[in-house]
N, C-alpha and C positions, 0 to 999 in steps of 0.2 A: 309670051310665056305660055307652055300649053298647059293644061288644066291636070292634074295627078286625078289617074283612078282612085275610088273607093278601095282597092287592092294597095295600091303605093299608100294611100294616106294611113291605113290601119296598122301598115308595115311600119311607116314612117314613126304612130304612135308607140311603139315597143321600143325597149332599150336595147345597147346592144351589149354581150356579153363577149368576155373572153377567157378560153379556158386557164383554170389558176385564178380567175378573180372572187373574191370571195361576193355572195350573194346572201341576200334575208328573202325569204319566201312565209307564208302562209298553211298551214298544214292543209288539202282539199278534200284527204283521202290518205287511210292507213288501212295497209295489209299485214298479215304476220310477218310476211319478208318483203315489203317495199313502202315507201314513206313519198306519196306526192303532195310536192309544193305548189304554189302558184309561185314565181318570183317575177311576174312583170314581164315575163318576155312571151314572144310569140307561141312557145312552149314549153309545156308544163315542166318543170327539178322533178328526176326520178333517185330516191335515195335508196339503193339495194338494202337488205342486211347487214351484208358484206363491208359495205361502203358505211356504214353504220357502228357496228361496235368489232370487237374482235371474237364476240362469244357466237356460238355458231348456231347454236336452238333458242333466239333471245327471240320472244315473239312481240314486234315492234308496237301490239298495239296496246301492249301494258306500258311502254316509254313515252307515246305523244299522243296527242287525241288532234281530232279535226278542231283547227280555228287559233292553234297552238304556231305563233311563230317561234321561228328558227334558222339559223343561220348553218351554212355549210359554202365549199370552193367546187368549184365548176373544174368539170374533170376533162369534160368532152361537150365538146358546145351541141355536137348534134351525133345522134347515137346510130346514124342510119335507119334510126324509125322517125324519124323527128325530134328526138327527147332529148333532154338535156341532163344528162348522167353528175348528177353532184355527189359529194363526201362528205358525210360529216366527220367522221374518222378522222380523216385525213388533218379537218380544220382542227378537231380535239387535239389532236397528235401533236399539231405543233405549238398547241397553244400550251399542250402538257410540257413540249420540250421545252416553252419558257418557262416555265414551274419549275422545271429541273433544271432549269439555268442557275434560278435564282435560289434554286435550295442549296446548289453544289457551293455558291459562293457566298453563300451564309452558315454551311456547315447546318441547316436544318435536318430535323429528326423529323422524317414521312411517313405516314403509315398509309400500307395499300393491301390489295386481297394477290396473295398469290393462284396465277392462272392458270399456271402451267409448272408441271416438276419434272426437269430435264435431267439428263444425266448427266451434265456438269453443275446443275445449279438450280436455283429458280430463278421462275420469270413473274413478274410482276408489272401491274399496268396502276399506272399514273395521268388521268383525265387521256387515256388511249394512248399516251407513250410507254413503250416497255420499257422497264430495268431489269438488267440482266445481274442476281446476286452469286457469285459462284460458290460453292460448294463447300470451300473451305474458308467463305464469310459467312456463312449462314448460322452459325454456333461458334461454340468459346470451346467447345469440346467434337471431337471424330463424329459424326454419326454419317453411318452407311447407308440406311433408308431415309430419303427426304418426302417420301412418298406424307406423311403425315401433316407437313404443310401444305396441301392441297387444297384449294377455296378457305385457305385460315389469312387474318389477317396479322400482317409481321410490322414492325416497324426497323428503318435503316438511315443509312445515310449516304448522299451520290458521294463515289471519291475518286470517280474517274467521268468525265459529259465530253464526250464526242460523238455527238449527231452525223456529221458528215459520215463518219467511220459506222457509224451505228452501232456505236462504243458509248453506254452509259452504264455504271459498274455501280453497282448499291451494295452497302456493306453492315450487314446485323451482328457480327461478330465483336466489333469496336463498341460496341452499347451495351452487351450484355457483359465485356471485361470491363468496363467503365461502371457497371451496375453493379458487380462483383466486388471491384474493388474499393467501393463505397461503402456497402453492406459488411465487408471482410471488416473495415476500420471501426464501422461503428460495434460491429461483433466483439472484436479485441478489447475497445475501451470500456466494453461493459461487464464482461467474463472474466473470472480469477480460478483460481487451482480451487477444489471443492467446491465449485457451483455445481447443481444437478440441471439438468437441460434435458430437455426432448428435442430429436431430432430423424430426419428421414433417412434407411438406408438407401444411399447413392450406387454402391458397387460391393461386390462381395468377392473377394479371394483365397485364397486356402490361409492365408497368416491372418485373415483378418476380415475385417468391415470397415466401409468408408461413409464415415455418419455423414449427411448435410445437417451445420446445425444453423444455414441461414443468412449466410456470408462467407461462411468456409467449412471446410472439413475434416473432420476428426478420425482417428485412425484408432478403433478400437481391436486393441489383438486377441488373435483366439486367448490368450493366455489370461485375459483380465475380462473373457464374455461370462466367465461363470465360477464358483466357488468349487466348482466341480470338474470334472475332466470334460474338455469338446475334443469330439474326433476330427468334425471338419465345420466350419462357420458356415456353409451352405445347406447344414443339416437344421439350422437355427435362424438363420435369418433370411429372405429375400427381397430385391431389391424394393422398395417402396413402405416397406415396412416403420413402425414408428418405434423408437427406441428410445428406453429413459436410463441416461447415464449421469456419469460425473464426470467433470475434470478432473483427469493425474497431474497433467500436467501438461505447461504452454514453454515449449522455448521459437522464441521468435514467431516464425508463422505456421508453427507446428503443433496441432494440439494432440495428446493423449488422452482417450477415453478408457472408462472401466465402467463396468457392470458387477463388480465386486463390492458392494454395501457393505460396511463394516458392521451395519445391524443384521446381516445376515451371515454371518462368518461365523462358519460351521464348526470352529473351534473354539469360539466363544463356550466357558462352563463348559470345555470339553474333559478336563481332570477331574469332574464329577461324575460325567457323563460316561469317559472310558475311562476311570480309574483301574489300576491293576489289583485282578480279583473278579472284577466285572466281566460276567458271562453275555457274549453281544451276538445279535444276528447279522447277517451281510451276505451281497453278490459278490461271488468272484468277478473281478472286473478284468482282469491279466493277467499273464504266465508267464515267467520265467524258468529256467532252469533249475535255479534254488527255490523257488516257491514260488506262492500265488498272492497278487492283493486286491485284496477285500474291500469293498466299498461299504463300508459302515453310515454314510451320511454321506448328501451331496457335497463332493468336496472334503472327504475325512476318507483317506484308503488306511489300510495297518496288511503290514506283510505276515503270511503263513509262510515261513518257512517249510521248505521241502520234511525237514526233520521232525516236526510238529504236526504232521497228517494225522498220521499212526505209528501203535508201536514198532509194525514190523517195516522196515526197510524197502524204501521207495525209492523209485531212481532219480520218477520228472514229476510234478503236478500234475501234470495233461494225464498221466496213467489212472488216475482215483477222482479227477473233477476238471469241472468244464465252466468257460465262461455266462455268468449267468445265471448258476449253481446256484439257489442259496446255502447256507452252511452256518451253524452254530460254533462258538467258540469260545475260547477264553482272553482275555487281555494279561499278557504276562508281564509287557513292558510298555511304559508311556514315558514321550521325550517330548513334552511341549515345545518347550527351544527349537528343536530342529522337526517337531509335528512330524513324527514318528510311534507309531506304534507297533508292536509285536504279540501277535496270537499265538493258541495253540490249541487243535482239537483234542491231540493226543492229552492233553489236559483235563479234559472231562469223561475220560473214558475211565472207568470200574478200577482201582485198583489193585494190582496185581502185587505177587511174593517177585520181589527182586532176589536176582541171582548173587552171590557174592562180587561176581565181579562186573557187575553192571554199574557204570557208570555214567551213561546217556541220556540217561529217563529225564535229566532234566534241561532246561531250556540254557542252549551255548550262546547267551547274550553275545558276546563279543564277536562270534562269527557270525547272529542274527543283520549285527551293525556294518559288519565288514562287505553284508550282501546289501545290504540297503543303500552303503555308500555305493557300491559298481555299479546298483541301479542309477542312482543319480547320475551318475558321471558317463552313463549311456548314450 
C-alpha cells in the first residue's frame, strides 16, 4: 500500500459536504454584508446579506459577532473561488414554514412586523418566511391606503399554508370582527336608554355622526347634535373628535345618540323668559316669504311675520333685513305646546292716529299660525 501525501491526508481530514445539507460553522469574520464561518471543511461558509435576511441595508455586524456559532444549508459546495456559498435565510425560511405549519393547524394568533405594503396586501415575515395578508383581510373596514402599516407590528392568523405554491395567506380581519364582536356584547350588557357615555367620532355625514362608543357605534343625528339649529355636522364635529352624549335609544344593535340635555333645554322657564309683552333682542336666522325667524336663544327661533316689520306695506323680509341682522322686538304670542312664538316690530314703533278705517294695525294671530304651519310642513 503506498504511503498518502501530506496533500491526500489533510484532504482526507475535512468532511465532506453536500449542497442542501445543513452545516454549523463558527463565526471567523463579519462584514456589513458577508458573514464567514469556519464549518470543518477545506473551505471557509461565505453567508452574503442576501443570503442572510431579506432586509436589504441590515448591517450584519450588529446580528453576530466573531466566536458566535450558527447554523445555515450549503447552497453551492464551491463558488468558483473556492467558497462555499451558505443560507441562512433559506435555513430560517423553512424552519418559519414549520412555525407556519403548526400555527395554521392550531388556528394560532402571530404577530410579526409588516415589511413590505403591496398593492394587493401586506407582506409580512415570520423567522424569514413571508405571509402574504391581502387587502381586504387587513381590516374589518375599506381602507384605501395600507401605506400606514409599514414596519408596524399586526397580529393575524394563516387560513391558507401552501409552500409548494408559495401560497401562505394570513388574515387580521377575522381577529379584529372577533374583537368587535366581543366588545359590542359586553357594550350592550352594560348601557341602557339615559346613560351619558363619551365617545370617539368615527365618520361624519350630512344626517349625522358615527360615535365609536367602544364596541359599537352610535348614530347621532344632525337633529339631536344641538338645541339649536345645525346646518351641516361637518361644521361641528371631525373625525377623532371626543363627544359626550346620551342614550335616546337602543333597538337591537342599533343605538341612538343625542346631545340635547334636558338641563340645557332652551325652553326650559321660557314663559317667563318670552312671556307676551316681553320686548326681546335676536338674529334673523331665515327668510321666508311671509316673514323672517329670529333666533332668540340657542335653539328658541319666534317668527316676524312679513306684516309686523313696519306699518307701511312690505312685499318680502329680504327687502328691509338680512340674515344676521340683529333686531328688537316684541313677543305678541307664546305657544309652548307647539314652542312657537310670534313677534312684532311694528309693535314698538311710536303710536300713531288710526284712520277710521284701519283695521290692520293689529297682530292676525290666525294667519301668523297658518304661516308657521306651511313652514313646518316644508
Amino acid at each position: 500500500m503506498s504511503e498518502m501525501s501530506f496533500e491526500q491526508m489533510l484532504e482526507e481530514s475535512f468532511k465532506t459536504i453536500r449542497n442542501g445539507e445543513i452545516v454549523e460553522g463558527t463565526v471567523i469574520e463579519v462584514k456589513p454584508d458577508e458573514i464567514i464561518l469556519n464549518i470543518g471543511y477545506k473551505s471557509d461558509g461565505i453567508i452574503s446579506r442576501n443570503e442572510y435576511t431579506n432586509e436589504t441595508n441590515l448591517d450584519l455586524t450588529t446580528q453576530v459577532k466573531v466566536g458566535d456559532t450558527m447554523e445555515a444549508k450549503v447552497m453551492k459546495v464551491n463558488d468558483g473561488e473556492g467558497q462555499v456559498l451558505l443560507s441562512y435565510k433559506h435555513l430560517a425560511a423553512e424552519k418559519g414554514n414549520k412555525r407556519l405549519e403548526e400555527a395554521f393547524e392550531n388556528k394560532e394568533v402571530l404577530k410579526a412586523k409588516v415589511v413590505q405594503v403591496l398593492s394587493g396586501g401586506l407582506s409580512v415575515v415570520v423567522d424569514e418566511a413571508r405571509v402574504f395578508i391581502p387587502a381586504s383581510l387587513v381590516s374589518d373596514t375599506f381602507e384605501k391606503d395600507l401605506t400606514k402599516y409599514q414596519d408596524t407590528e399586526i397580529e393575524f392568523v394563516i387560513t391558507e399554508f401552501n409552500p409548494r405554491r408559495r401560497r401562505i395567506i394570513g388574515d387580521r380581519r377575522q381577529l379584529l370582527e372577533a374583537d368587535k364582536a366581543e366588545k359590542q356584547k359586553e357594550l350592550f350588557a352594560r348601557i341602557k336608554v339615559g346613560d351619558v357615555i363619551e365617545g370617539v367620532v368615527k365618520n361624519v355625514t350630512d344626517f349625522g355622526a358615527f360615535i365609536d362608543l367602544g364596541g359599537a357605534d352610535g348614530l347621532l343625528h344632525i337633529s339631536e347634535m344641538s338645541w339649536g339649529r345645525i346646518d351641516n355636522p361637518k361644521k361641528v364635529f371631525k373625525v377623532g373628535d371626543t363627544a359626550r352624549v346620551f342614550i335616546k335609544d337602543i333597538r337591537e344593535n342599533k343605538i341612538a345618540l343625542s346631545m340635547k340635555f334636558e338641563d340645557e333645554n332652551p325652553w326650559k322657564n321660557a314663559s317667563e323668559r318670552f312671556a307676551v309683552g316681553n320686548v326681546v333682542t335676536g338674529k334673523v336666522a331665515r327668510m321666508a316669504d311671509f316673514g323672517a325667524f329670529v333666533e332668540l336663544s340657542p335653539g328658541v327661533d319666534a317668527l316676524l311675520h312679513v306684516s309686523q316689520i313696519a306699518r307701511e306695506h312690505i312685499d318680502k323680509p329680504s327687502d328691509v333685513l338680512s340674515v344676521g341682522q340683529e333686531i328688537e322686538a316684541k313677543i305678541v304670542d307664546f305657544n309652548e305646546a307647539d314652542k312657537k312664538i310670534s313677534l312684532s316690530m311694528k309693535a314698538l314703533l311710536p303710536d300713531e292716529p288710526k284712520s277710521a278705517d284701519e283695521d290692520t294695525a293689529d297682530v292676525d294671530i290666525e294667519a301668523v299660525g297658518q304661516d308657521l304651519a306651511a313652514e313646518d310642513n316644508a
